[in-house]
Phi, psi and omega in degrees: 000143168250146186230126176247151163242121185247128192273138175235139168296335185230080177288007163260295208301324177292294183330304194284329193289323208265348180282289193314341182271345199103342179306133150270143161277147178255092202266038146265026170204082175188129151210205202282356188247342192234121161260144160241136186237108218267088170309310169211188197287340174233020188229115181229120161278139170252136175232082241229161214253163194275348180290299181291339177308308187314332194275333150291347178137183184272065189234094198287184207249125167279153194255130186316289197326334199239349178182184227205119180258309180251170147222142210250141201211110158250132190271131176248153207286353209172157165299321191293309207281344155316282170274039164258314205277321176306335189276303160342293168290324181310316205277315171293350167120060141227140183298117184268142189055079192257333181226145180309126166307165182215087175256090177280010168079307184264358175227134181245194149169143173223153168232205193182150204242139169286200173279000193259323186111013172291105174289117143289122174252153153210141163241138154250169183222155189264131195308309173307280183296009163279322215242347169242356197076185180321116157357310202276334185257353202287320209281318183290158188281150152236172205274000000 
């Protein structure tokens, strides 16, 4: 399982953005400083209030808008479901393509930023180069 912790200035506006993505709340790791937001059975957004961030330790909050520590990349079934979910966020109150779209013909990808400034990628890969790698790479050997 994975748990990413994102510090948000609004948590029900963070709650609404990541439920509008496809995201559920658990609210049995959820109160009034913390959402737990359940992407799939092992990818969990924490979505902590800058007060519960603080509480993790002495790590101040960079502000997302103005730079970028991660970019955070989830895989999707298809191209449609791609620019389905970027459409998605655009429409719940987050900024689409925030990073250069990207179409390699065997790869696609777009993100979207959330309302805090947290970068999404989402891709999809054509399963034969998930599995064999790039056109241009299938072929070199590996170590």
């Amino acid at each position: 399982m994975i748990f990413i912790n994102l510090p948000v200035t609004e948590l029900n506006r963070s709650i609404a953005f990541y439920e509008a993505v496809g995201a559920t709340k658990n609210p049995k790791f959820s109160d009034d400083t913390a959402a737990c937001m359940v992407l799939s059975d092992t990818i969990y957004v924490m979505l902590l209030t800058h007060a519960k961030w603080a509480t993790f330790g002495d790590v101040p909050i960079h502000d997302a808008h103005k730079g970028a520590q991660v970019f955070l990349c989830l895989t999707r079934p298809d191209k449609p479901a791609v620019d389905g979910v970027v459409e998605q966020a655009r429409a719940a109150g987050g900024k689409s393509d925030p990073t250069p779209r990207q179409d390699y013909g065997f790869m696609y990808g777009r993100s979207f930023a959330d309302p805090d400034g947290h970068i999404w990628e989402n891709v999809w890969m054509d399963p034969q180069a998930a599995a064999e790698g790039p056109p241009d790479m299938a072929a070199k050997d590996t170590v």
